[in-house]
DRENROVO-889783 format. One record per atom (N, C-alpha, C): x, y, z; residue in one letter. Coordinates in steps of 0.1 Angstrom, whole numbers, plus 5000, padded with zeros to 4 digits. Example, Ala and Ser with C-alpha at 12.3 -4.5 7.8 and 13.67 -1.06 7.14 Angstrom:
! DRENROVO-889783
513249435078a;512349555078a;513249675078a;512849785071s;513749895071s;512950005079s;
***
This chain:
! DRENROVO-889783
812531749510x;811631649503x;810231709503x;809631739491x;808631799490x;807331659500x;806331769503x;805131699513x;804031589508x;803731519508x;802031449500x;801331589497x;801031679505x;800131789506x;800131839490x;801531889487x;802231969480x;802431899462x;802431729464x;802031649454x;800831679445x;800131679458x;798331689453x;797731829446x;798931929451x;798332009443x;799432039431x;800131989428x;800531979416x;799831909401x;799431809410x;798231729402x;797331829387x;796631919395x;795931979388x;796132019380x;797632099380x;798332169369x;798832099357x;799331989364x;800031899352x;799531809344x;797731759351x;796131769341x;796431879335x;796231989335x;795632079328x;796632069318x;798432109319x;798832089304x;799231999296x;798531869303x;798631759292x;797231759284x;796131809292x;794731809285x;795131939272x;795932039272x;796032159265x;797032099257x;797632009257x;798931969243x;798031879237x;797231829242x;796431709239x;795031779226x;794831889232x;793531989221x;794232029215x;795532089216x;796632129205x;796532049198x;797231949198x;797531829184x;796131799177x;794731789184x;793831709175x;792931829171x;793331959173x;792632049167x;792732059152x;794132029148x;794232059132x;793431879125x;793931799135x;792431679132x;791331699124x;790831769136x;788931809136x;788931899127x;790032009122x;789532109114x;789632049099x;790531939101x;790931859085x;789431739081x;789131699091x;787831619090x;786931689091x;786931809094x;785031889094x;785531979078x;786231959067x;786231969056x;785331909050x;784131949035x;783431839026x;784231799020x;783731679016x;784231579003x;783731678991x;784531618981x;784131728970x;782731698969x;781831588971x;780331558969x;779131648980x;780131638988x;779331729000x;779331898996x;780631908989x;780432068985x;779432098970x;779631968967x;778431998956x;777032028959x;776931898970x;775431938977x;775232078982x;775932178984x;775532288985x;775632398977x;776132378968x;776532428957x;775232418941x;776232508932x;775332488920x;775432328910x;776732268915x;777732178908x;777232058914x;777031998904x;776931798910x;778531748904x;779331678914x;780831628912x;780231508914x;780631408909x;780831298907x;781831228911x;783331308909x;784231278913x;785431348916x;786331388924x;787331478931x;788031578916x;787731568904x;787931618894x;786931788895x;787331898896x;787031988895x;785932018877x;786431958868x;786431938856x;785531878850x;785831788861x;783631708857x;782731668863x;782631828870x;781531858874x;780831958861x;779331968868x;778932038858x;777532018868x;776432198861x;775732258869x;774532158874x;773932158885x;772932128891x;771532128881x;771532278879x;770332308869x;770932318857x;770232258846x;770432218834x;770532388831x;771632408820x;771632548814x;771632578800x;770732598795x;770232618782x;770832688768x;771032638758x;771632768747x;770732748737x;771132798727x;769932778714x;770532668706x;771532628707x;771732468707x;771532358713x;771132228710x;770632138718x;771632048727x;771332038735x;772431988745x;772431848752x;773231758756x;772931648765x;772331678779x;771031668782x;770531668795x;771031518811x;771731538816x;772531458825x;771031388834x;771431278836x;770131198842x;769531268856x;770931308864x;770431408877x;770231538875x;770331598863x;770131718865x;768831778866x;768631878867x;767031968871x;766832018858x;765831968854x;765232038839x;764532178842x;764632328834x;763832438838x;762532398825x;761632408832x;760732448825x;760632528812x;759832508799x;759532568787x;760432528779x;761332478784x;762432438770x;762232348759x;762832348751x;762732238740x;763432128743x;762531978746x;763131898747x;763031778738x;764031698739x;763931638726x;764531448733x;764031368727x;764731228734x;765231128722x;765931048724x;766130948715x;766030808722x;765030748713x;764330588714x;765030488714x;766230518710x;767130428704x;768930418717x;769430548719x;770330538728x;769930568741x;768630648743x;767730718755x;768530828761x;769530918751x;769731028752x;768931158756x;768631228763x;767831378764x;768831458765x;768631558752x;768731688748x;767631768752x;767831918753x;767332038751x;767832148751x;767132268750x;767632378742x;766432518743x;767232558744x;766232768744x;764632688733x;763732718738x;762632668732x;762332808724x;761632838709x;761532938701x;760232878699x;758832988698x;757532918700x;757432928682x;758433018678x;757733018660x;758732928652x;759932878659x;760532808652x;760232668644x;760632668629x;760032538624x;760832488629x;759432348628x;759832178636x;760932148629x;762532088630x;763132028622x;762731888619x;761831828626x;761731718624x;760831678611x;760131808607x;759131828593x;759931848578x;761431858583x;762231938570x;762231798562x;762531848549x;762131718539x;760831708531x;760131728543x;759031618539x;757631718529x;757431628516x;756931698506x;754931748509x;755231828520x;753931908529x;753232018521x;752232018511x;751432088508x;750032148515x;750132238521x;748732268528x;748632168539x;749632138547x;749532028558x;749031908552x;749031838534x;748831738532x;750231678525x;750231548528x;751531438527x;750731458512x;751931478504x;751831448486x;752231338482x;751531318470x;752031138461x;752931148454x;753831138452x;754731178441x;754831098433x;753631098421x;753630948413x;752531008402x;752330968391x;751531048388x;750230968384x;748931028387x;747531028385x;747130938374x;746330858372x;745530828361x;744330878361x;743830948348x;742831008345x;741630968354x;740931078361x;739330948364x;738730958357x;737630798352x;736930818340x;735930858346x;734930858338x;733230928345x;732630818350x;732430838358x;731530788368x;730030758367x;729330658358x;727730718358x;727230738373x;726030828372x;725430868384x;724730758391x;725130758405x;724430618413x;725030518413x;726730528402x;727130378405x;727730328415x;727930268419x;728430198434x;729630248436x;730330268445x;732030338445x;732730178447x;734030208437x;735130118438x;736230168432x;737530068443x;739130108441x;739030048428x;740030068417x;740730008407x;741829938412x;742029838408x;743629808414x;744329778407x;745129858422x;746229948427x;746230058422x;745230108425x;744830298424x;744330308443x;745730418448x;744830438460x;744930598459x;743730598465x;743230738470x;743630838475x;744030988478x;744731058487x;743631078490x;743831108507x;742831178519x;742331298513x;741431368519x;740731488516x;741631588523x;741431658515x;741831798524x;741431918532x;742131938541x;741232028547x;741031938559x;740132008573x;739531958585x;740531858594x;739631778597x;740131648603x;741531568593x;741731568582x;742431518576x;743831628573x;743931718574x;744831818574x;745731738589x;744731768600x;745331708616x;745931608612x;745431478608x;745931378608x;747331378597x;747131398583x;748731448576x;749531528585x;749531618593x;750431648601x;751031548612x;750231468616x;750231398628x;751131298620x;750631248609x;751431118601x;752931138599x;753131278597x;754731308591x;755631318599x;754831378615x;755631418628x;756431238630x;755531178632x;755431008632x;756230968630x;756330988613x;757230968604x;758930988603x;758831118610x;760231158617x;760831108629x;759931068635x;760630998649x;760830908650x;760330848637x;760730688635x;761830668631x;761930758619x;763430758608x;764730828613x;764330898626x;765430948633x;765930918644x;765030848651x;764730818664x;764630908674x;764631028673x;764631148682x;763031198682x;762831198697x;761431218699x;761331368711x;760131398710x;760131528718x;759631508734x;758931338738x;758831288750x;758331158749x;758531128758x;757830918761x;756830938756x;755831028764x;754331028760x;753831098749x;755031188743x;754231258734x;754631098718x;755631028722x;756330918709x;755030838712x;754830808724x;753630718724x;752030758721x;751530818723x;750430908718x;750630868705x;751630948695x;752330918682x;751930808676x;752630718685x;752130518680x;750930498676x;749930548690x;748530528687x;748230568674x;748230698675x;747630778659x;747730718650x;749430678647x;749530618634x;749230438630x;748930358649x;748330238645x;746730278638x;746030408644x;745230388638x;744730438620x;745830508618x;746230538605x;746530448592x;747030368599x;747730228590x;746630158585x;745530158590x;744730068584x;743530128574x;744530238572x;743830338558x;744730278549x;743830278536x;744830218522x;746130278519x;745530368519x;746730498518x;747530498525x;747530548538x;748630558549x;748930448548x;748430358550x;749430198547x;750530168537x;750130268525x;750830238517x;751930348516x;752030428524x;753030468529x;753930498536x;753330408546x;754030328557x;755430258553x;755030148540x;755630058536x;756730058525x;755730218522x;757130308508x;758030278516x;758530388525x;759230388534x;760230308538x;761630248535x;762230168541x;763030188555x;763030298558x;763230348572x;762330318582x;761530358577x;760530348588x;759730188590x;759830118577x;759629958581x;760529928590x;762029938586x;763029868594x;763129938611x;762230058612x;762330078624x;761530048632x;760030008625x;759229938633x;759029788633x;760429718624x;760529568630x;761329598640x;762329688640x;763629728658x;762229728668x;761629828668x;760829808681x;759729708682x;759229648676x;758529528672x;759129378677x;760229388672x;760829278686x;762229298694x;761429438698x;762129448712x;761629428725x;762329428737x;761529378748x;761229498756x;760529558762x;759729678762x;760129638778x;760329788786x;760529728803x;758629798812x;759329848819x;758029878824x;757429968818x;756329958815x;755130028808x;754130148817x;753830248818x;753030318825x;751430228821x;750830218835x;749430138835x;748630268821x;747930198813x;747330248802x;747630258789x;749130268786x;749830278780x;749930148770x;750030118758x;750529988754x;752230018749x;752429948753x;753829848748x;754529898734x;755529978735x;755930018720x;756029948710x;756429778715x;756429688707x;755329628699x;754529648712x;753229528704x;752429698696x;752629808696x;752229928688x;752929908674x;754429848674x;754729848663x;754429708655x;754429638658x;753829528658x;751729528652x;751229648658x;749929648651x;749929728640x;751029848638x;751229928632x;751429838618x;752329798616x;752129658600x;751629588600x;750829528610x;749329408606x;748629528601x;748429648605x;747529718603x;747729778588x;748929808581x;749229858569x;749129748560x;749829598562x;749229498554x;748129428553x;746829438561x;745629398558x;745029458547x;744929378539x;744129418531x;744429498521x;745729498517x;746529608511x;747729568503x;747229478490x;748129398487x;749229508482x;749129658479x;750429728474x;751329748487x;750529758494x;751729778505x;752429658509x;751829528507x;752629448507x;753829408497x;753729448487x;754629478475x;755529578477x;755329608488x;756929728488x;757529648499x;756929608511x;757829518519x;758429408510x;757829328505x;758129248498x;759729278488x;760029408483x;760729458479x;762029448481x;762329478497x;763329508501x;763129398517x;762629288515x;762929178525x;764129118528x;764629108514x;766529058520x;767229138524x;767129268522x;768429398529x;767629388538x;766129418542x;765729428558x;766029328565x;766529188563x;766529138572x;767929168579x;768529168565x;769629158573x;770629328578x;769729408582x;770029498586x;769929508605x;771029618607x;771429558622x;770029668629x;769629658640x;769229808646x;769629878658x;769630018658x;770730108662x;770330058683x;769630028681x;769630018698x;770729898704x;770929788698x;772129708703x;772729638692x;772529698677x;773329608667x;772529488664x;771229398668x;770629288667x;769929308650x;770829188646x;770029158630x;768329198630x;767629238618x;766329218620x;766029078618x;766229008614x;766328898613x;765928788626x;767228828634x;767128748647x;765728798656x;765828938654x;764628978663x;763128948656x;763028898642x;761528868637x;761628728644x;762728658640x;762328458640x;762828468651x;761928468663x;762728438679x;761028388685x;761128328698x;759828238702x;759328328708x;758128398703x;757428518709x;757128508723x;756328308720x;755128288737x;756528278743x;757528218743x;758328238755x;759528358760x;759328418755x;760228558756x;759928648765x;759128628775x;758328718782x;757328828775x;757228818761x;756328878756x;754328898763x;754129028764x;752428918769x;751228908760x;750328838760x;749528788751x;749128898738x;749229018744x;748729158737x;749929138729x;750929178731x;751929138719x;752129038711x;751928908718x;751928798707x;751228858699x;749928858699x;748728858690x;748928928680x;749529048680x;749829168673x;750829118663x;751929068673x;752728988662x;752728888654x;751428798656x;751228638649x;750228768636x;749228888639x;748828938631x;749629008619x;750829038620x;751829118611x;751928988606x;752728928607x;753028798603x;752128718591x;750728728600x;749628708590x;749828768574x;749828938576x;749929008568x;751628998562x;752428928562x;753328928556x;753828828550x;753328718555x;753228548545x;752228548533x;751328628534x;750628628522x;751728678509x;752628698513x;753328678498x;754228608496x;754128548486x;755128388486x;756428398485x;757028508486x;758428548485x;758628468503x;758228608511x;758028628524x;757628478530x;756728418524x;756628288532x;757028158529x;757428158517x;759028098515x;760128098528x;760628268529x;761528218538x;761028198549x;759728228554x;759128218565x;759528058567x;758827988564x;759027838563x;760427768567x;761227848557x;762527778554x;763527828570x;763127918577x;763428008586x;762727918600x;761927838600x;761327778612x;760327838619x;759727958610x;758527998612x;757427998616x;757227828616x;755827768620x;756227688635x;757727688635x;757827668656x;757327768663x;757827918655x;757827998661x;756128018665x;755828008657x;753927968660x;753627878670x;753927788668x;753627688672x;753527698686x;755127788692x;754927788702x;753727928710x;753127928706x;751828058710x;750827958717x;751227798711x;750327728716x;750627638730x;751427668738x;752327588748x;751427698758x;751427798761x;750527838776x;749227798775x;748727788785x;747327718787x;746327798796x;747027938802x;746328058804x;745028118800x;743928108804x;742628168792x;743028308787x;744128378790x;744928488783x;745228478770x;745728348769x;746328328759x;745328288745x;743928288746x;743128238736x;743228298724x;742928418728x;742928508719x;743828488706x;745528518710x;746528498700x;746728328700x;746328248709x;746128108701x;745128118689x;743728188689x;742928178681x;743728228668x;744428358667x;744728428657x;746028288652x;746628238656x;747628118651x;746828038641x;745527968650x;744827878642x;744227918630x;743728048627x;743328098617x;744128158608x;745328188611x;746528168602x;746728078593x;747627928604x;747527848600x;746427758591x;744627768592x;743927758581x;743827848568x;744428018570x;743328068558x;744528068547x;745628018556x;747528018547x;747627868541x;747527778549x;748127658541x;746927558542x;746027508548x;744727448551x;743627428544x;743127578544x;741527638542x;741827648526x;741827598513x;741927628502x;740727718495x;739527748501x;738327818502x;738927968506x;739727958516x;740528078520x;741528128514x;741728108502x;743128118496x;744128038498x;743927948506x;745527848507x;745927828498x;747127818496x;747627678486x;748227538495x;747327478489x;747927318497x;748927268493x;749327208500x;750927148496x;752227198502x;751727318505x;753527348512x;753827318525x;752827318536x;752927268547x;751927218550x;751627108564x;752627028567x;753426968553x;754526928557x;755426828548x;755526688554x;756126628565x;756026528573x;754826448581x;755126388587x;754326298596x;754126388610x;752726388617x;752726388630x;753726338634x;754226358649x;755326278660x;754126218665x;755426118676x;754326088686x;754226138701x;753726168707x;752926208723x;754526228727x;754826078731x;756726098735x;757326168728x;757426218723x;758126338713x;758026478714x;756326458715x;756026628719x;755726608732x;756026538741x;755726598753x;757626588760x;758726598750x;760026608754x;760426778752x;760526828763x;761026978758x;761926988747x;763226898748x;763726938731x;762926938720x;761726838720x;761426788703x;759926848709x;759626948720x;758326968715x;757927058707x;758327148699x;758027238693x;758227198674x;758927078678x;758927018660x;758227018654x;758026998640x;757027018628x;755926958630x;756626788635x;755226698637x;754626668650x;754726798659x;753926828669x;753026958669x;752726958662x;751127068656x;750326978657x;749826848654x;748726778658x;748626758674x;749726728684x;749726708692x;748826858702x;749526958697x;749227048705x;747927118704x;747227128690x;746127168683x;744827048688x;745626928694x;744126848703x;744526888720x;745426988721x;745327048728x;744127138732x;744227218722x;743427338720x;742027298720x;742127208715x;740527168714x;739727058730x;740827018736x;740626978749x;740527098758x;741127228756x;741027338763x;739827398763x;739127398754x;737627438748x;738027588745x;739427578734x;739227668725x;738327738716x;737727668711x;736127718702x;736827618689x;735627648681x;735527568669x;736327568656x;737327658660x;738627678652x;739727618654x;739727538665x;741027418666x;739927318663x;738727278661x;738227158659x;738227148646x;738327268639x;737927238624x;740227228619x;741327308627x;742427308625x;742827168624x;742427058634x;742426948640x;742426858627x;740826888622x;740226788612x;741326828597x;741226948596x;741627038579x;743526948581x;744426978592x;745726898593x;745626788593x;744926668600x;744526558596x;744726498583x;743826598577x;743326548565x;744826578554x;745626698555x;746826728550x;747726628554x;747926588567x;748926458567x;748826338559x;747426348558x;747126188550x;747326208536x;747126308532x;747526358520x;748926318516x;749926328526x;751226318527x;751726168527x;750726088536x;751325968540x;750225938555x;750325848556x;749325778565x;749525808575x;749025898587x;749725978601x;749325838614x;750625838620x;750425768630x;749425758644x;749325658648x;748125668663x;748425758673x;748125838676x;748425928688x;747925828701x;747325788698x;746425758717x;745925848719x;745525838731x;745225968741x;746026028747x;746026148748x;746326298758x;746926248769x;
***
């Protein structure tokens, strides 16, 4: 019978080859878990995997041909290339950049000497006696000069012109920059009036016009409320350009736009002040507006469309932000249907009676036809200025025209 002694030193041994079967077996463990995931082998690698598919992966750094290509949201852009974006899906392409290659985005377009041509033809100019005062004929507009500063700008106009009708841009900042130029272009006769030729390019600046814009770089305005000044700015004062919108108002409305299929339609008649829009956009947009009811086609359906809610409601915040495009409402509303000094014609609106206080102060029925009185002694208790006092008195006086307007009370 073996000793205690003799026990104890067995001990050790028969640790040791259970500790050694025991690293046996979990060795092929550790070597199968210290394997990467296909994600971990990408991180070291040229390949971003997404997913255990060999197949769809694809390179880290973006790799260039002389065709334009889809640039992947994580990939690493190389410098100098040609890049190109779209406003509408927010696709980025690029491609082998060629420093002499023409712009495709210029093809088409009838470019003489870097000036946009009229394709229409001239009426004679008569003579001029010497010293007489200068004046348009109407609807005779002018082409730009050529040469200098105005050469820049016809190029600047056509680039514009292309990113609009295609939606493919060369960067955020370079589309935006763009905007600016051509808001301030628009409110040349000219450029305005060929802004409006254009049915591409109207229908693509009502798509971004009432779209909702997300975060903006500080400085920057709002693509929206740019398109948005971009046709206040071409219809001021420019009754031909209003004559080409005017043209094609029923196919534009009801055309969809490529960013989510939304009728133009649904996106012009929607409640600006409450959409998150901010005051800089209202304004912009109660100003297009301005410039597009002056034709009775257009403000016909304006009207028949609920139009004047959609106003109406510009007047529900009480913000001192909001003056501004409240102001621009009230002067609407007088130099369109009110102000007969102003061009109005009286009679088409109001049609009914004021409400009463209980009515417009019910969220369903506040925005109704016959709470414009209610809200306009709003504006004038806010210490709007002297444009809701004279809106106040000029509506007043139009209701009674209609029929005898009932007692408000007090506020």
């Amino acid at each position: 019978m073996p000793s205690l002694r003799s026990k104890r030193k067995s001990l050790p041994i028969i640790f040791a080859l259970v500790l050694g079967i025991l690293l046996f077996i979990a060795a092929p463990v550790a070597a199968s878990s210290s394997q990467p995931s296909p994600q971990a082998v990408s991180e070291k690698s040229d390949l971003i995997c997404h997913t255990s598919n060999p197949e769809e992966c694809y390179p880290r750094v973006f790799q260039p041909t002389d065709e334009f290509q889809t640039v992947r949201d994580d990939q690493e852009l190389p410098s100098g290339l040609h890049v190109r974006l779209n406003i509408w899906t927010g696709v980025k392409e690029a491609k082998i950049n060629v420093p002499d290659e023409t712009n495709p985005d210029l093809e088409g377009l009838p470019i003489d000497q870097a000036v946009v041509l009229v394709d229409q033809e001239q009426p004679e100019t008569a003579q001029v006696p010497k010293g007489a005062p200068k004046y348009d004929t109407v609807g005779k507009v002018k082409e730009p000069a050529q040469g200098g500063e105005a050469q820049v700008e016809a190029i600047a106009f056509a680039e514009t012109f292309k990113m609009l009708k295609s939606g493919v841009i060369p960067s955020d900042e370079e589309f935006d920059h763009s905007l600016e130029g051509l808001e301030e272009l628009s409110h040349d006769i000219y450029y305005g009036l060929k802004i409006t030729e254009d049915s591409d390019v109207v229908k693509a600046l009502f798509c971004l016009m009432g779209s909702h814009d997300g975060e903006t770089p500080k400085g920057v305005t709002p693509r929206s409320q740019q398109a948005a000044a971009i046709l206040a700015g071409a219809l001021s004062n420019n009754p031909s350009a209003l004559k080409e919108v005017a043209k094609i108002w029923d196919p534009l409305m009801e055309q969809s736009c490529p960013r989510d299929g939304t009728r133009t339609h649904d996106l012009f008649y929607y409640p600006i002040a409450s959409a998150g829009d901010s005051p800089g956009k209202v304004k912009a947009v109660v100003s297009a507006i301005n410039g597009l009811i002056k034709d009775d086609k257009i403000r016909k359906d304006f009207l028949a469309n609920d139009g004047m809610k959609q106003l109406l409601g510009v007047f529900v915040p009480e913000g001192e932000e909001w003056a501004g495009a409240q102001r621009k409402v009230g002067q609407l509303v007088l130099d369109t249907f009110l102000d007969e000094d102003m061009g109005a014609q009286l009679g088409q609106w109001p049609k009914g009676q004021a409400s009463s206080n209980a009515v417009c102060e019910t969220a369903k029925t506040a925005l109704d036809d016959g709470c414009w009185d209610y809200n306009v002694e709003r504006m004038v208790k806010l210490n709007r200025g002297a444009w809701s006092k004279e809106l106040r008195t000029r509506l007043a006086a139009a209701r009674e025209s209609a029929g005898k307007a009932p007692n408000h009370g007090e506020l």
